[in-house]
VOMAR-365049 format. One record per atom (N, C-alpha, C): residue in three letters; atom name; x, y, z. Coordinates in Angstrom, 2 decimals. Each point is the difference from the previous one (the first is absolute). Example, Ala and Ser with C-alpha at 12.3 -4.5 7.8 and 13.67 -1.06 7.14 Angstrom:
2
  res  atom     east    north       up
  ALA     N    13.19    -5.69     7.80
  ALA    CA    -0.89     1.19     0.00
  ALA     C     0.90     1.20     0.00
  SER     N    -0.35     1.05    -0.72
  SER    CA     0.82     1.19     0.06
  SER     C    -0.77     1.09     0.73
***
This chain:
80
  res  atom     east    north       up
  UNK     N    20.76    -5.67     5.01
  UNK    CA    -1.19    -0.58    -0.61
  UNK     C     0.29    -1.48    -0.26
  UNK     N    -0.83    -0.87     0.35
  UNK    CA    -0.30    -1.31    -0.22
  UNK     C     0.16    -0.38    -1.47
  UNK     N     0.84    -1.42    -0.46
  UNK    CA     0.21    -0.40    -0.99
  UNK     C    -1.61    -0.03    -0.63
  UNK     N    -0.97    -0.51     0.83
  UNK    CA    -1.55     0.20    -0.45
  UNK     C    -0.72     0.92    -0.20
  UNK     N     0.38     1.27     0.83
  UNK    CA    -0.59     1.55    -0.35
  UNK     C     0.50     0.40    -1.33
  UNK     N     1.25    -0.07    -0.05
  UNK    CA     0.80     0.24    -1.48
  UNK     C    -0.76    -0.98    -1.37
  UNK     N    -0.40    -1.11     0.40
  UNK    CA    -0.67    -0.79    -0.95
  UNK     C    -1.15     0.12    -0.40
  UNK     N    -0.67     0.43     0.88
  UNK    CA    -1.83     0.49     0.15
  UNK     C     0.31     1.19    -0.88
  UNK     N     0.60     0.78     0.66
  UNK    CA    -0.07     1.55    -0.82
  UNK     C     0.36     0.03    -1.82
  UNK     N     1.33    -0.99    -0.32
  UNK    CA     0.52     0.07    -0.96
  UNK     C    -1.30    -0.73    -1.12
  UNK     N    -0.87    -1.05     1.03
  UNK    CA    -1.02    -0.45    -1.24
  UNK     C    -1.39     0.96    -0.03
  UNK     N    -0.21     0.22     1.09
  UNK    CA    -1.26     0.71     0.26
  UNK     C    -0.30     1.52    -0.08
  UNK     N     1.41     0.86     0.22
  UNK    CA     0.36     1.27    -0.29
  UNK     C    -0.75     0.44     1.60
  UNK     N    -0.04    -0.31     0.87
  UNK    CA    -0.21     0.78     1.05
  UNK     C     0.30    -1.43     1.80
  UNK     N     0.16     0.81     0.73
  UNK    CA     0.30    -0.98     1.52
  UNK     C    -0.80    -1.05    -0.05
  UNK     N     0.13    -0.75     1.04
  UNK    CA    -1.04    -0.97     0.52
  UNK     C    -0.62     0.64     1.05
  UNK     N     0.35     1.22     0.43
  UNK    CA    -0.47     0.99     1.08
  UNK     C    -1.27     0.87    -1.19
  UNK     N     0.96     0.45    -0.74
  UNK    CA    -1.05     0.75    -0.91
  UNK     C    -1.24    -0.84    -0.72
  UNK     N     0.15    -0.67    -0.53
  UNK    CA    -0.90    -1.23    -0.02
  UNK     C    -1.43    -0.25     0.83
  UNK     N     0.72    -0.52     0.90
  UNK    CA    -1.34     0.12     1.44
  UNK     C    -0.49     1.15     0.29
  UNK     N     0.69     1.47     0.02
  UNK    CA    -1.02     0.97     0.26
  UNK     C    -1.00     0.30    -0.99
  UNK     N     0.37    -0.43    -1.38
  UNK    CA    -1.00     0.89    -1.61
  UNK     C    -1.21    -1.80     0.45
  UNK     N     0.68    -1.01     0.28
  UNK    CA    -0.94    -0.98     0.35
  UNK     C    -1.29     0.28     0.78
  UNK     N     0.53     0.54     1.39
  UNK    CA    -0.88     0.51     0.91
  UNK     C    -0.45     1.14    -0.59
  UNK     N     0.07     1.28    -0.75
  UNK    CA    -0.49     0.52    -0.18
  UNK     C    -1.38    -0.12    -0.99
  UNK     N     0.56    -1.04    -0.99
  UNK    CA    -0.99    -0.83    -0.67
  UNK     C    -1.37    -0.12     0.53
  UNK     N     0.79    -0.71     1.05
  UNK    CA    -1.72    -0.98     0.25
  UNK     C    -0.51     1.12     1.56
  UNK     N     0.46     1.03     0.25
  UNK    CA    -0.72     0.90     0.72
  UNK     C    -0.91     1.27    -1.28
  UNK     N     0.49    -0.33    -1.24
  UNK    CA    -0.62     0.65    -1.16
  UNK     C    -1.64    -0.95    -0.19
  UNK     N     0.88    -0.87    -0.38
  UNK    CA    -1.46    -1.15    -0.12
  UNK     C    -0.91     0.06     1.21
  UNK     N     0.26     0.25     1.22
  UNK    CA    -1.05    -0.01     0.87
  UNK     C    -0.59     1.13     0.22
  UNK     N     0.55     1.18    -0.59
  UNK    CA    -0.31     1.08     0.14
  UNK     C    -1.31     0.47    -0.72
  UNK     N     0.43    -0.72    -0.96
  UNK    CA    -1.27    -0.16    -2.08
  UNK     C    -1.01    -0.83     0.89
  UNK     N     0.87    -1.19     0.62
  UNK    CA    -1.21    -0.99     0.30
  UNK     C    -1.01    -0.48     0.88
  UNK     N     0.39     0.98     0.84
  UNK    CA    -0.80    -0.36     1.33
  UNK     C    -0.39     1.60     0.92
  UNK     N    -0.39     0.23     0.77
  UNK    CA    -0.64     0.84     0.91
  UNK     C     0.86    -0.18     1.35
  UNK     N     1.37    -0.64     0.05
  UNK    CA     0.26    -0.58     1.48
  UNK     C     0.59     1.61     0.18
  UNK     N     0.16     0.60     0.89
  UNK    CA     0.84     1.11     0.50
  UNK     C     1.88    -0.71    -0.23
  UNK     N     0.48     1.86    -0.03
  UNK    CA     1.55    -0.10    -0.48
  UNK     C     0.90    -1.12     0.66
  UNK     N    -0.63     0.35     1.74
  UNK    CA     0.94    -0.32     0.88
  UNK     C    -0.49    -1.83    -0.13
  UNK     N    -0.94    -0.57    -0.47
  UNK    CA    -0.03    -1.76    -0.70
  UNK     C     0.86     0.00    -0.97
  UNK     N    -0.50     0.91    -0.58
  UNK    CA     0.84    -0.35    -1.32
  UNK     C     1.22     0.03    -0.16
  UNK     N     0.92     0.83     1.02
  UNK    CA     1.41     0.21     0.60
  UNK     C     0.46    -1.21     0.29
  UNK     N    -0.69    -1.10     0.89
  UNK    CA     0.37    -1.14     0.90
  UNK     C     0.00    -0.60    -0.99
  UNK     N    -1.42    -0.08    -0.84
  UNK    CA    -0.29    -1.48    -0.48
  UNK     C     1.82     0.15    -1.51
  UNK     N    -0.07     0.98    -0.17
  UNK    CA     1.09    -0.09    -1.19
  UNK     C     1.74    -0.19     0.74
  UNK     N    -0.03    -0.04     0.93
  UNK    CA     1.60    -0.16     0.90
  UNK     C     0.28     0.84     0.79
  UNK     N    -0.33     1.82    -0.44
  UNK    CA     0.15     0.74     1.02
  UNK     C    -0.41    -0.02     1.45
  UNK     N     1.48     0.83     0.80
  UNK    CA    -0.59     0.08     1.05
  UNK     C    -1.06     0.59     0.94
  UNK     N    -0.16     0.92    -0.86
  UNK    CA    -1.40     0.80     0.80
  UNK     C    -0.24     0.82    -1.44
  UNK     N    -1.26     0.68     0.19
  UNK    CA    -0.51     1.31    -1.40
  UNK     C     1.22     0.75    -0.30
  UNK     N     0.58     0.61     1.00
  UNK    CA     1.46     1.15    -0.29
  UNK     C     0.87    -0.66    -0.83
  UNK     N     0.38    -1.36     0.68
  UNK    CA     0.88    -0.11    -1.22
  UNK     C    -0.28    -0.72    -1.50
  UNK     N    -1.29    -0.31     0.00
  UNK    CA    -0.87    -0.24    -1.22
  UNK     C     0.10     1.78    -1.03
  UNK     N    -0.60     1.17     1.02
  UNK    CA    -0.14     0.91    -0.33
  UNK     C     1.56     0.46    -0.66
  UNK     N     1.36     0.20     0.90
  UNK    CA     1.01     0.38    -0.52
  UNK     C     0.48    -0.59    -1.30
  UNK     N    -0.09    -1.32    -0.27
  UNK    CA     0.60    -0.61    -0.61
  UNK     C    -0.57    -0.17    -1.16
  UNK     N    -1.31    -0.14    -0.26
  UNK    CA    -0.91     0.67    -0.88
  UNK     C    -0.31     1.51    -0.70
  UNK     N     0.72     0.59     0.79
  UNK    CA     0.10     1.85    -0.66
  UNK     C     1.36     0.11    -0.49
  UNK     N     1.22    -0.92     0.28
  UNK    CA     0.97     0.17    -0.23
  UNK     C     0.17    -0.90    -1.56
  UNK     N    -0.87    -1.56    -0.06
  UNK    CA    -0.05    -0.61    -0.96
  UNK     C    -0.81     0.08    -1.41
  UNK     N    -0.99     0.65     0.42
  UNK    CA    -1.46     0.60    -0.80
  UNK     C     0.10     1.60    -0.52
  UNK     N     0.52     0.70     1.04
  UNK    CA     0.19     1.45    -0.06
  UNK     C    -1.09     0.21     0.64
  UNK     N    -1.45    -0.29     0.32
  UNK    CA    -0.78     0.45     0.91
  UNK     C    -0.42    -0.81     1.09
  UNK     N    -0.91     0.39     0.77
  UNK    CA    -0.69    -1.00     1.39
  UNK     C    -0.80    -0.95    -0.67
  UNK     N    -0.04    -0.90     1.14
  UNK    CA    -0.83    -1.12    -0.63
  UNK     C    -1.91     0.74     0.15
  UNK     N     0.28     0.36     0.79
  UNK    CA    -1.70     1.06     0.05
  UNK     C    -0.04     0.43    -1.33
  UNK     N     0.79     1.03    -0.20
  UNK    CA    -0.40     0.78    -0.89
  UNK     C     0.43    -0.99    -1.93
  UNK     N     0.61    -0.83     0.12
  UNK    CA    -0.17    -1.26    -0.79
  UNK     C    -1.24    -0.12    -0.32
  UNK     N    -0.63    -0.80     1.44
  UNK    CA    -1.17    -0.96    -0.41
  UNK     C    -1.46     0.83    -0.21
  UNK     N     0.58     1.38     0.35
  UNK    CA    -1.43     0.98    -0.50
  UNK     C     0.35     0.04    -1.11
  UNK     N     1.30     0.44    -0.90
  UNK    CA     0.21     0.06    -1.39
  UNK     C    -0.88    -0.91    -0.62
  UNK     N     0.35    -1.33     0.61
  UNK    CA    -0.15    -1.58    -0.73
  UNK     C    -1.54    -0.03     0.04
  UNK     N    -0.55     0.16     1.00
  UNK    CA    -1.55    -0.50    -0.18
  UNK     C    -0.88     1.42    -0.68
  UNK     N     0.52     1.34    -0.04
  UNK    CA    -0.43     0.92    -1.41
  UNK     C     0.01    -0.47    -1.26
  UNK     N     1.45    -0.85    -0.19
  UNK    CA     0.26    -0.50    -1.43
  UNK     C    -0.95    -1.00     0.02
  UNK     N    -0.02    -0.61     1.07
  UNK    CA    -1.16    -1.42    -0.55
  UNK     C    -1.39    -0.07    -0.11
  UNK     N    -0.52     1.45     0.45
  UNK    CA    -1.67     0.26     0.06
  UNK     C    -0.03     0.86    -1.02
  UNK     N     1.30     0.72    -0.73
  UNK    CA     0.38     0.46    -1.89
  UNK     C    -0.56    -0.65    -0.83
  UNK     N     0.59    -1.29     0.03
  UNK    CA    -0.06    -1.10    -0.85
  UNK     C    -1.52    -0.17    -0.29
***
């Protein structure tokens, strides 16, 4: 590990790898709430390489699909 991976982690408590994926997952959240674009945009436009690995990496980070997410998300928001 890099004198800088060791430094990132020790202030930030997680990678500079880990970092960029909860990043990307972020703003494929926000587009999910925010827009109507389909998965496989919303895959690209956030870094991923295609929907699958939007999809894997998102069930592994979230605990569920980003589908079944953004149906959660827009129930909760027509709740409100």
């Amino acid at each position: 590990m890099s004198h800088f991976a060791r430094s990132y982690k020790i202030s930030f408590g997680m990678s500079p790898h880990q970092w960029l994926i909860q990043h990307r997952i972020d703003r494929a959240k926000e587009m999910m709430s925010g827009t109507k674009s389909s998965l496989m945009e919303i895959a690209i436009q956030s870094g991923f390489s295609d929907q699958a690995a939007l999809t894997r990496t998102f069930r592994h980070v979230v605990g569920v699909a980003p589908g079944s997410w953004r149906r959660q998300n827009r129930a909760m928001r027509f709740d409100s």
